[in-house]
ROLOSE-46459 format. One record per residue (C-alpha): x, y, z; residue in three letters. Coordinates in Angstrom, 1 decimal, m for minus. Example, Ala and Ser with C-alpha at 12.3 -4.5 7.8 and 13.67 -1.06 7.14 Angstrom:
<marlos>
px  py  pz  rest
12.3  m4.5  7.8  ALA
13.7  m1.1  7.1  SER
</marlos>
This chain:
<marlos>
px  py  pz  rest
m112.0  53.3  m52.0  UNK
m114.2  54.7  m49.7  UNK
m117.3  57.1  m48.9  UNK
m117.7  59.3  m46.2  UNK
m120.9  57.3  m45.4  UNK
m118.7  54.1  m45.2  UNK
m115.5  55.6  m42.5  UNK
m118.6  57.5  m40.0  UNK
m120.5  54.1  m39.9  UNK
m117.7  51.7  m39.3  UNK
m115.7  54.2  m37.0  UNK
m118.6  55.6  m35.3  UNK
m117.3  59.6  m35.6  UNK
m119.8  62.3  m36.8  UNK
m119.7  63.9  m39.9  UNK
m118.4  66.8  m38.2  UNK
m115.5  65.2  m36.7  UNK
m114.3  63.8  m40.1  UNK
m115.0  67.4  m41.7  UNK
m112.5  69.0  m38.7  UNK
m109.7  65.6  m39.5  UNK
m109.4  66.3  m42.8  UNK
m109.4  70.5  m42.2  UNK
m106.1  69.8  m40.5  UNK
m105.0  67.3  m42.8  UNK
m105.3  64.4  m40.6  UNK
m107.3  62.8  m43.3  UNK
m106.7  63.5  m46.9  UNK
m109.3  65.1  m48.6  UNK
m111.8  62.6  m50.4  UNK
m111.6  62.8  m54.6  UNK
m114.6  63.7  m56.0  UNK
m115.8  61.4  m58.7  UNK
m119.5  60.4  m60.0  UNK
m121.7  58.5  m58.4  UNK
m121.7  55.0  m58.6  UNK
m125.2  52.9  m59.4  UNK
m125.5  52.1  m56.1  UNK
m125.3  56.2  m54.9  UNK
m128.9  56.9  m55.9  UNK
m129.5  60.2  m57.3  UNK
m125.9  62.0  m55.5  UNK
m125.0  64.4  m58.0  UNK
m121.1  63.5  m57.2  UNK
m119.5  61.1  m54.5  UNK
m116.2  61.7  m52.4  UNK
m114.5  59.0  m52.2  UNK
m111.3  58.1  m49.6  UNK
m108.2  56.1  m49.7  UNK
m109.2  52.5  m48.2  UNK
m106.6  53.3  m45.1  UNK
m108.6  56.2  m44.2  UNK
m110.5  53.9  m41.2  UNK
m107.0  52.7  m40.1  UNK
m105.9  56.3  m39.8  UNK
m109.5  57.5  m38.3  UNK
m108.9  54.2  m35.8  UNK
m105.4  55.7  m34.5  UNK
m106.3  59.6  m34.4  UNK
m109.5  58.1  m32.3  UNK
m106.5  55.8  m30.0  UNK
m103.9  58.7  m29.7  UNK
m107.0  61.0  m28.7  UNK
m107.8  58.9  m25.6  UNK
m103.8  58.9  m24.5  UNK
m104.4  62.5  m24.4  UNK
m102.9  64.1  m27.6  UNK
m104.3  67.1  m29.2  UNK
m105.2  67.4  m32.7  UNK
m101.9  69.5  m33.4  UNK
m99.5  67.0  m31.8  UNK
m101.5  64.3  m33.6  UNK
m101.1  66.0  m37.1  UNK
m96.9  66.9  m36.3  UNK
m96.6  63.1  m35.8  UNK
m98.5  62.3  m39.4  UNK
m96.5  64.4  m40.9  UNK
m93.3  63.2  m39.2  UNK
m94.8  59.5  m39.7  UNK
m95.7  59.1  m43.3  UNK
m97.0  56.1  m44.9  UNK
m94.3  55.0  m47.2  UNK
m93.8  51.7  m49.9  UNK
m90.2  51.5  m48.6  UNK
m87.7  53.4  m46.1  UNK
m85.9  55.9  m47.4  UNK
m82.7  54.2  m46.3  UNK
m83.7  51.9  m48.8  UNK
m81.8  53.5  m51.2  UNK
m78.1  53.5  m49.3  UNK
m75.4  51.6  m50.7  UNK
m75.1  48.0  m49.1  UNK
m71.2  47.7  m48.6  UNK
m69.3  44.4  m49.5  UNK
m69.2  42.0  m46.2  UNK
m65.8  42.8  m45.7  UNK
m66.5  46.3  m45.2  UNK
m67.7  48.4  m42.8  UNK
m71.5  49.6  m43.4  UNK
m71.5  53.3  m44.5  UNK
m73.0  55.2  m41.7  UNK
m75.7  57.5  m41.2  UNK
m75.2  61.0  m39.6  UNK
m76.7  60.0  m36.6  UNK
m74.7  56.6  m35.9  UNK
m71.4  58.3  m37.2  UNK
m71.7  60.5  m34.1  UNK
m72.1  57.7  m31.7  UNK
m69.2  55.1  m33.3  UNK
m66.8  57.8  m34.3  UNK
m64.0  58.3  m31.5  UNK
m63.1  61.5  m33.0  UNK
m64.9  64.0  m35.5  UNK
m63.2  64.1  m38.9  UNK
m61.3  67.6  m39.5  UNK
m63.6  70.5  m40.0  UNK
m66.6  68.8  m38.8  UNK
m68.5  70.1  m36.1  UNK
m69.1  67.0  m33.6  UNK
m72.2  67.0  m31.2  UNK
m70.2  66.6  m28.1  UNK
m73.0  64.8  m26.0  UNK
m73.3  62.0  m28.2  UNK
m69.4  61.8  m28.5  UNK
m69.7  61.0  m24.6  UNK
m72.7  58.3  m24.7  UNK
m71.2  55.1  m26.2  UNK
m68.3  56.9  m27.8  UNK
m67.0  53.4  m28.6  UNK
m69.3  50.5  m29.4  UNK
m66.9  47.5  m29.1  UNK
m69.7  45.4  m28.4  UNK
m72.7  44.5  m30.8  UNK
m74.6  47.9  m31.8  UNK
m77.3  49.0  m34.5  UNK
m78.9  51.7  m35.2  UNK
m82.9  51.5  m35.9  UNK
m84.9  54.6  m37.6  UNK
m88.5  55.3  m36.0  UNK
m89.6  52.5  m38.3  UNK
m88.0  50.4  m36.7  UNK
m85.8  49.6  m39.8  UNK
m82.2  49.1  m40.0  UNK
m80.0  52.0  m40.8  UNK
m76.9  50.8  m39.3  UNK
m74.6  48.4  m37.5  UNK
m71.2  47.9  m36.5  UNK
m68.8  45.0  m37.3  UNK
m69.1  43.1  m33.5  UNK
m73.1  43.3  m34.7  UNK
m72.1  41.5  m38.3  UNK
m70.6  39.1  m36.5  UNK
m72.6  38.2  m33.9  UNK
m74.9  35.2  m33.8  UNK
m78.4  37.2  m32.9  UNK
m77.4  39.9  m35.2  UNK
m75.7  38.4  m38.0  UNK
m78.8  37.5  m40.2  UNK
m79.9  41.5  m40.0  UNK
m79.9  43.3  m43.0  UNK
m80.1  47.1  m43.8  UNK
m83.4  48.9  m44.4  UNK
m85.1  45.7  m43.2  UNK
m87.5  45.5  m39.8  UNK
m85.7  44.5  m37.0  UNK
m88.0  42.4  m35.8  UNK
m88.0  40.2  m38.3  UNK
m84.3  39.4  m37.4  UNK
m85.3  39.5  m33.5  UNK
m88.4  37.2  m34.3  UNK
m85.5  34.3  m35.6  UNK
m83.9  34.4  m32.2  UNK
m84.0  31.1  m29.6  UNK
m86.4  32.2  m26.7  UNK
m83.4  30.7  m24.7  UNK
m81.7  33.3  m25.7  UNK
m84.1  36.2  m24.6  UNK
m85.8  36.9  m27.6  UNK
m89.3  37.7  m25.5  UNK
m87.3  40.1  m23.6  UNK
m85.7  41.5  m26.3  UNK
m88.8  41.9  m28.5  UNK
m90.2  43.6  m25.5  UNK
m87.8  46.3  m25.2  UNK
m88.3  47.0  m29.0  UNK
m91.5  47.0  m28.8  UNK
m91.7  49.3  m25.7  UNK
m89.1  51.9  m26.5  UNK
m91.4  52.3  m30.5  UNK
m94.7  53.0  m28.5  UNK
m92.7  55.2  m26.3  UNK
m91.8  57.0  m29.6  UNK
m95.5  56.7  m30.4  UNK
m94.4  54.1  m33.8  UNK
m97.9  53.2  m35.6  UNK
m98.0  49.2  m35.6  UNK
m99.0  49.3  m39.5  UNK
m95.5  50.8  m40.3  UNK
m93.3  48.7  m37.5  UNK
m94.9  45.4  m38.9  UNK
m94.8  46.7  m42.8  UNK
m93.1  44.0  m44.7  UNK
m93.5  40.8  m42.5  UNK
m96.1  38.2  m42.6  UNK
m99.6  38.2  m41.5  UNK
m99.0  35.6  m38.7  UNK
m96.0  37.8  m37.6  UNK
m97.8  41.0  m37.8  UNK
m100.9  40.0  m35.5  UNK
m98.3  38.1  m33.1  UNK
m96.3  41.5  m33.0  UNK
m99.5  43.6  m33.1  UNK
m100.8  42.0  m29.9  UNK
m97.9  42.2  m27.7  UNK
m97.4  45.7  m28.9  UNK
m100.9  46.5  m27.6  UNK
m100.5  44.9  m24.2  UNK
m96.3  45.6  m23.7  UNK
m96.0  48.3  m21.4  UNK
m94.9  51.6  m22.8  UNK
m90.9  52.4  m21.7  UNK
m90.6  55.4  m19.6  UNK
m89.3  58.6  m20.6  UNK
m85.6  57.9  m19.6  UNK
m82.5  58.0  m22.7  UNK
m81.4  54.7  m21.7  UNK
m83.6  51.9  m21.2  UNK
m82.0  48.0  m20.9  UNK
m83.1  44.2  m20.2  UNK
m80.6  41.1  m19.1  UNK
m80.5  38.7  m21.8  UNK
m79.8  34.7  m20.1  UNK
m76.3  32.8  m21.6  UNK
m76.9  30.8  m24.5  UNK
m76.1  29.2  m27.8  UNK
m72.2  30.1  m26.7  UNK
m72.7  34.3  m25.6  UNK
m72.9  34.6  m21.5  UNK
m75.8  36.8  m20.0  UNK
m75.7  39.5  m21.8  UNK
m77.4  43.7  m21.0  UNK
m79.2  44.8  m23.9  UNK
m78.9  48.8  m24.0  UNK
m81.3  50.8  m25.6  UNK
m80.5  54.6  m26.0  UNK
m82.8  57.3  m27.8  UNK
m81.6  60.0  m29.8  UNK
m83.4  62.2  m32.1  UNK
m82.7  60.3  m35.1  UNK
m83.4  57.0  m34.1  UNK
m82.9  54.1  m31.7  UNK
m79.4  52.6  m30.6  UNK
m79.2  49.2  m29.1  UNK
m75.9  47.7  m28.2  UNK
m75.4  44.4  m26.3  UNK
m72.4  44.1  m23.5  UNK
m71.7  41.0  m21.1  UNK
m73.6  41.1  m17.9  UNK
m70.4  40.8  m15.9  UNK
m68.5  43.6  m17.5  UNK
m69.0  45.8  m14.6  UNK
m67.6  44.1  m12.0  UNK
m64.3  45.7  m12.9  UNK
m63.9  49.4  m14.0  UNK
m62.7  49.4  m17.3  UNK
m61.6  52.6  m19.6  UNK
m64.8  51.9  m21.9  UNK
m66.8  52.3  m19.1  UNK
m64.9  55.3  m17.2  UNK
m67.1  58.6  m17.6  UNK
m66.1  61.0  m20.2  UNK
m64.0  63.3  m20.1  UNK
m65.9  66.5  m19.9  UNK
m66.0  68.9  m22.4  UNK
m66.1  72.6  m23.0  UNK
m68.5  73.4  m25.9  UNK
m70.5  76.4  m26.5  UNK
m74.4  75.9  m24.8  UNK
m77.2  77.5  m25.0  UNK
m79.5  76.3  m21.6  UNK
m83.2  76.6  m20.7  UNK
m84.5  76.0  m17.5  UNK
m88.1  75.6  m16.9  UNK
m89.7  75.1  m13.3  UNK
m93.5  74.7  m12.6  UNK
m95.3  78.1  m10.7  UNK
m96.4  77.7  m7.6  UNK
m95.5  73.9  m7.2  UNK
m96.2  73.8  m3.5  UNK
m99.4  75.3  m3.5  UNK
m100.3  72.6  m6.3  UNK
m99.1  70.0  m4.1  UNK
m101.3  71.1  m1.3  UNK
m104.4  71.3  m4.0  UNK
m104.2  68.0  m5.5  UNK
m103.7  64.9  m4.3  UNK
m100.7  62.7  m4.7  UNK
m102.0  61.0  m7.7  UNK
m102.9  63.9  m9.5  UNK
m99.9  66.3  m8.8  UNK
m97.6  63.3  m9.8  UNK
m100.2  62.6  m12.9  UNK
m99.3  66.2  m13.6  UNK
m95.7  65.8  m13.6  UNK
m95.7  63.3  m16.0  UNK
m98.2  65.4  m18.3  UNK
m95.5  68.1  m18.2  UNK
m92.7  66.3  m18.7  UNK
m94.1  64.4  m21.4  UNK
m95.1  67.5  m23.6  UNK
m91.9  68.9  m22.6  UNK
m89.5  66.5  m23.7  UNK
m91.5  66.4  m27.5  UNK
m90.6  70.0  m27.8  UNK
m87.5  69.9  m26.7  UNK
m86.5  66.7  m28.6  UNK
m87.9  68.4  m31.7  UNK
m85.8  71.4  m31.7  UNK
m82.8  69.5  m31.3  UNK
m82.2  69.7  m27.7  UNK
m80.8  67.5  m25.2  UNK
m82.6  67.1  m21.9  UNK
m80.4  67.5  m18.9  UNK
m80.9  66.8  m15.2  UNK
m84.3  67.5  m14.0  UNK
m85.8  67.3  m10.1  UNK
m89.4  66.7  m10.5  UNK
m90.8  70.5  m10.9  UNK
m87.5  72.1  m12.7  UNK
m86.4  70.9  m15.7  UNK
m83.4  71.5  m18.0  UNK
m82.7  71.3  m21.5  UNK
m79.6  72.0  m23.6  UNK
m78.9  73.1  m27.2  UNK
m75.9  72.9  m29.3  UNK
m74.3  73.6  m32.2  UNK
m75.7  71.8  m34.9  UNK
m73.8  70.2  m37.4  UNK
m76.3  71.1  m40.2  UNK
m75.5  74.9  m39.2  UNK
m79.0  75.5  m37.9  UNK
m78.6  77.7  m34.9  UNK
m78.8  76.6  m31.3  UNK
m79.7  80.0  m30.0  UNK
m83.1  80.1  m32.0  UNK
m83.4  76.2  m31.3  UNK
m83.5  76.9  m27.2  UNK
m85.9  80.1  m28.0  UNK
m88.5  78.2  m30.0  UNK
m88.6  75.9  m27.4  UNK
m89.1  78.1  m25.1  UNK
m92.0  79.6  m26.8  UNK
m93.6  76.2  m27.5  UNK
m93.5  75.3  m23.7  UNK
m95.7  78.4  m22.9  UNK
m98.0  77.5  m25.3  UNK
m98.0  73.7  m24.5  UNK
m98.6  74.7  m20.9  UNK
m101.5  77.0  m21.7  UNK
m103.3  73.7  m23.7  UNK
m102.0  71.8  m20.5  UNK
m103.4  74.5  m18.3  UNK
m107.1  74.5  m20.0  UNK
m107.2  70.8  m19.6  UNK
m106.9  70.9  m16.1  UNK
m108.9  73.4  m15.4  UNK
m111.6  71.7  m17.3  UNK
m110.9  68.8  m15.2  UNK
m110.7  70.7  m11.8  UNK
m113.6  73.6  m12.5  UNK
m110.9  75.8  m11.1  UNK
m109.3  79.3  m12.4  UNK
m105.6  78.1  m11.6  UNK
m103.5  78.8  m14.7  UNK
m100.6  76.4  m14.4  UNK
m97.5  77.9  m15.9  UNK
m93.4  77.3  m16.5  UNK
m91.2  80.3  m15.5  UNK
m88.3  79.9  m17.8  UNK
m84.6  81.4  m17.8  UNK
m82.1  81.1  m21.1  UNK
m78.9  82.0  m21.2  UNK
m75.2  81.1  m23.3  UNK
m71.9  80.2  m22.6  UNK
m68.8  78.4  m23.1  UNK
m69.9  75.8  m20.6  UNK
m68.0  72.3  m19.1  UNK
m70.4  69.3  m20.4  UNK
m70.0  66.1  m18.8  UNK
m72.0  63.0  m17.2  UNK
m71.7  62.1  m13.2  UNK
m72.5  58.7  m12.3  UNK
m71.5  55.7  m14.2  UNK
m71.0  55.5  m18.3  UNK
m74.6  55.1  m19.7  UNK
m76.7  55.7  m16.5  UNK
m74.6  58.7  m15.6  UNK
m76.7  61.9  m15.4  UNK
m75.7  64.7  m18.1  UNK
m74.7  67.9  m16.8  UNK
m73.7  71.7  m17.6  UNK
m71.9  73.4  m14.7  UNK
m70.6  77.0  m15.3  UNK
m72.2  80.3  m14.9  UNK
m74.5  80.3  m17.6  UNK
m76.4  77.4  m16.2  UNK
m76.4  79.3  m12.8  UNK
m77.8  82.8  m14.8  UNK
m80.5  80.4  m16.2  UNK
m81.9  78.8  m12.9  UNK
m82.2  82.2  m11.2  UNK
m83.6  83.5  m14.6  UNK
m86.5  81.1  m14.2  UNK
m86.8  81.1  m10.2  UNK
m87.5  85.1  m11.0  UNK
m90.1  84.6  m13.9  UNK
m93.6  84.4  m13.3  UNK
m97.0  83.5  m14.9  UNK
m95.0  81.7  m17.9  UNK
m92.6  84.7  m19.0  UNK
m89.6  83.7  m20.7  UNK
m86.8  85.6  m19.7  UNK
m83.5  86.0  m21.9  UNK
m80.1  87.3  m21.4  UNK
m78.4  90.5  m23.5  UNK
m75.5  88.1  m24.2  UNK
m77.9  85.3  m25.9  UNK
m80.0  87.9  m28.2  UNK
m76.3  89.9  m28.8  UNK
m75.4  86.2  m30.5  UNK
m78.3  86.1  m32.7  UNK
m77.8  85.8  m36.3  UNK
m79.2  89.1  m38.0  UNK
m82.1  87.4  m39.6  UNK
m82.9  85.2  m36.5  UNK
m83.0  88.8  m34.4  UNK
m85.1  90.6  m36.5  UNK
m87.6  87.7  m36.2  UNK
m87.6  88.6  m32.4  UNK
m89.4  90.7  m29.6  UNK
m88.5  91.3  m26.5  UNK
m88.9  94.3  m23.8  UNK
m89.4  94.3  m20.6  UNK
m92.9  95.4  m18.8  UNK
m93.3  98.2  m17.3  UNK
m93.1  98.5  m13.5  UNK
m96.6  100.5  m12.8  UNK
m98.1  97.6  m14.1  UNK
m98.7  98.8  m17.4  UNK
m100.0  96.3  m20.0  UNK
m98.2  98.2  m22.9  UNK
m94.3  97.0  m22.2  UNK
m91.1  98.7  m23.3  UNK
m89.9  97.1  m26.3  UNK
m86.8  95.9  m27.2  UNK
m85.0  96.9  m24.2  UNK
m83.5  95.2  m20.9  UNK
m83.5  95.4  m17.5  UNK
m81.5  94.4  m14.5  UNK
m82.8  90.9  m13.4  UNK
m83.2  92.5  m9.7  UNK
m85.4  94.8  m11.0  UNK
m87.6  92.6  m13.2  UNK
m88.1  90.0  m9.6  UNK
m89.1  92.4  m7.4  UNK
m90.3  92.3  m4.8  UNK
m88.7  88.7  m5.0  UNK
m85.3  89.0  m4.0  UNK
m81.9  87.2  m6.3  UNK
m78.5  86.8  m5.2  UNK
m76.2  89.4  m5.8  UNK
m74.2  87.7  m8.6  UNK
m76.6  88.3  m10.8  UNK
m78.8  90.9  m9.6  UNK
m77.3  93.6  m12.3  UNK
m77.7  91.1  m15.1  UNK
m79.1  92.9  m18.3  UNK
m82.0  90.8  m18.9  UNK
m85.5  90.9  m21.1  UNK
m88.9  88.9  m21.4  UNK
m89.5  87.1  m24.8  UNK
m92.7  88.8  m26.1  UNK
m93.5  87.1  m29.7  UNK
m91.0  84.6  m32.3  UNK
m92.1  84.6  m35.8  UNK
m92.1  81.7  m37.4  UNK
m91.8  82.3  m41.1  UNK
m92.9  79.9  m44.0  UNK
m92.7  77.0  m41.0  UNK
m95.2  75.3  m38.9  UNK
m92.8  75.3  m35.9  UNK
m94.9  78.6  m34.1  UNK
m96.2  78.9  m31.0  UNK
m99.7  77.5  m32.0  UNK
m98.4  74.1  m33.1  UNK
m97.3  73.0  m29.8  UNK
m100.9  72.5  m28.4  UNK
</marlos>
């Protein structure tokens, strides 16, 4: 165990700094026992767990990529250290069977939902049938599940569930691309921000530090859902594409021959779309051009990326699915979920965590830039029965929602300003009760007012003026999001900083 004396001297933070970590529970707080001889005359000691530098060590790291102390704590939380997965405890299936699969894989392998179930129609469309090699990896980077093509194939056979998969990728022949391949792991978990001490939990120390390094000097993967390497032919398997796809729960990799699209096959044919009910949030940055003409190229792009980052996160964590997105607009979309959660509050708490997120982004900048400008996204929401679908090819193809709905958003958003959030009457009619009664919206008054008109609407032309929309949707009833309350949940508007 250690003292407090102990972590500020071998981590170099102030005794301030380690008083604020463990007032938001970044760092448990010390037990109090009596002093030891070597305390002198301290009435009582604290005294801290002996991983307590380890965790100071990566709060200090994910500081300098830019995270704030809230992020930071979500991912503890979302990261705990455990003694084993809890996958751990799944039932391992005879070798003639197939492995029992997780919620997340069954939505991905399964050609059709069962009867009853509610499927998630976007991951029915990516990889709706893994014929080739495919496993399933939590944020641990630990197995939760793999098809029968994966059981049987030579650099996958010898992977076992609730194990690290790089202790199976680690056996491979380096003629066979294990480099690459441990590359792409490694990339895609610091992408997902994976803590070394919990990837490498489990293998040998030589393993570890080997791991440990490259992890540290592998690039991390960008923000796109699929990411892939080419794999040479060896040991009897010709060049092969290793596919990795994110999804909320975990990390899909499947291999497929290198050749296999030369011809146009019904595996790789886009999906058929699908009409399923949406709700859609469109985001797009205020004032891009003027920011383009105030920063340089670096920094607006450097922006971008900041955006888009902290964007995706909330998104991702409220169950949404990011959509197409041209630099300053973005586009996310929420479905039904098959836990019964509701999609409508999903998209609106995302919403709400973007405007704070941006005001956190907006402070930094302005720090940085000793300028006023407040940086905002204008959003639009709105529902519908909406046609899903992908264009391009099967797994780069480009998910899309075309209908009216994801019209009614864009102009939503092209008529907000300084960060409102504006809503339709249809989405809030939708709301469960309980949901609605945890809602405000109005609209503000048009003599400028700072007292609006609660829970009332407001034709869309009317809330853009002196901007002008099209006519289509000039007279639709809409109404600015005001406040969500977050009951009993840490999911508010002041977590997203």
């Amino acid at each position: 165990m250690l003292t407090s004396k102990e972590i500020i001297e071998r981590t170099g933070i102030s005794r301030a700094t380690l008083n604020n970590y463990i007032a938001s529970g970044l760092v448990p707080r010390p037990q109090v026992l009596p002093p030891g001889p070597q305390d002198g005359a301290a009435p009582r000691i604290g005294y801290f767990p002996d991983d307590t530098i380890a965790r100071v060590e990566s709060i200090q790291r994910l500081k300098q990529q830019g995270w704030s102390i809230t992020r930071i704590a979500e991912h503890f939380a979302a990261h705990p250290p455990v003694a084993a997965p809890s996958v751990a405890a799944a039932p391992v299936p005879a070798p003639a069977q197939q492995a029992e699969i997780p919620a997340a894989a069954a939505r991905v392998a399964a050609p059709a939902p069962a009867p009853g179930v509610e499927a998630d129609p976007t991951l029915r469309m990516w990889l709706a049938n893994a014929r080739h090699p495919a496993y399933l990896v939590n944020d641990a980077f630990r197995l939760v599940w793999r098809n029968e093509a994966a059981r049987n194939d030579p650099a996958t056979a010898n992977a076992t569930l609730a194990t690290s998969i790089f202790a199976t990728l680690l056996q491979l022949d380096a003629a066979a691309g294990r480099d690459a391949l441990l590359r792409l792991h490694l990339a895609i978990a610091r992408a997902r921000s994976a803590a070394p001490a919990d990837l490498f939990r489990g293998l040998d120390a030589q393993q570890a530090a080997r791991l440990e390094a490259l992890y540290r000097n592998v690039g991390q993967a960008d923000d796109a859902l699929v990411a892939q390497v080419q794999l040479p032919a060896a040991g009897g398997q010709p060049a092969r594409l290793a596919y990795a796809v994110q999804f909320r729960e975990g990390v899909l990799f499947a291999y497929a021959p290198a050749d296999a699209g030369t011809a146009r096959t019904e595996a790789q044919a886009p999906a058929a779309p699908v009409l399923t009910p949406v709700a859609i949030v469109v985001t797009s940055l205020q004032d891009a051009a003027g920011l383009w003409v105030k920063l340089t190229a670096q920094e607006y792009f450097e922006l971008l990326n900041e955006v888009g980052v902290e964007l995706d996160r909330i998104f991702r964590q409220n169950h949404g699915q990011p959509g197409r997105a041209a630099g300053e607009v973005l586009v996310c979309y929420f479905l039904p979920q098959g836990d019964g959660g509701s999609y409508f509050w999903n998209a609106l708490a995302a919403a709400q965590q973007t405007r704070a997120a941006m005001r956190q982004v907006s402070r930094r900048w302005q720090a940085r830039k000793s300028w006023d400008v407040e940086l905002c996204m204008n959003i639009g929401i709105d529902e519908g029965q909406e046609w899903m679908g992908t264009l391009g090819s099967q797994g780069a193809g480009e998910l899309r929602v075309l209908g009216d709905a994801a019209e009614r958003a864009a102009q939503m958003s092209r008529a907000s300003r300084m960060g409102a959030v504006l809503l339709t009457r249809s989405l809030v009619g939708k709301l469960a009760v309980a949901d609605r009664q945890r809602l405000t919206y109005g609209v503000r008054r048009l003599d400028g007012s700072d007292s609006p008109l609660l829970f009332t609407f407001a034709r869309l032309a009317d809330l853009a003026a002196p901007t002008t929309v099209p006519a289509p949707v000039a007279d639709l009833a809409v109404a600015e999001l005001l406040d969500l309350n977050f009951p009993n949940t840490n999911t508010g508007p002041g977590s997203a900083g």
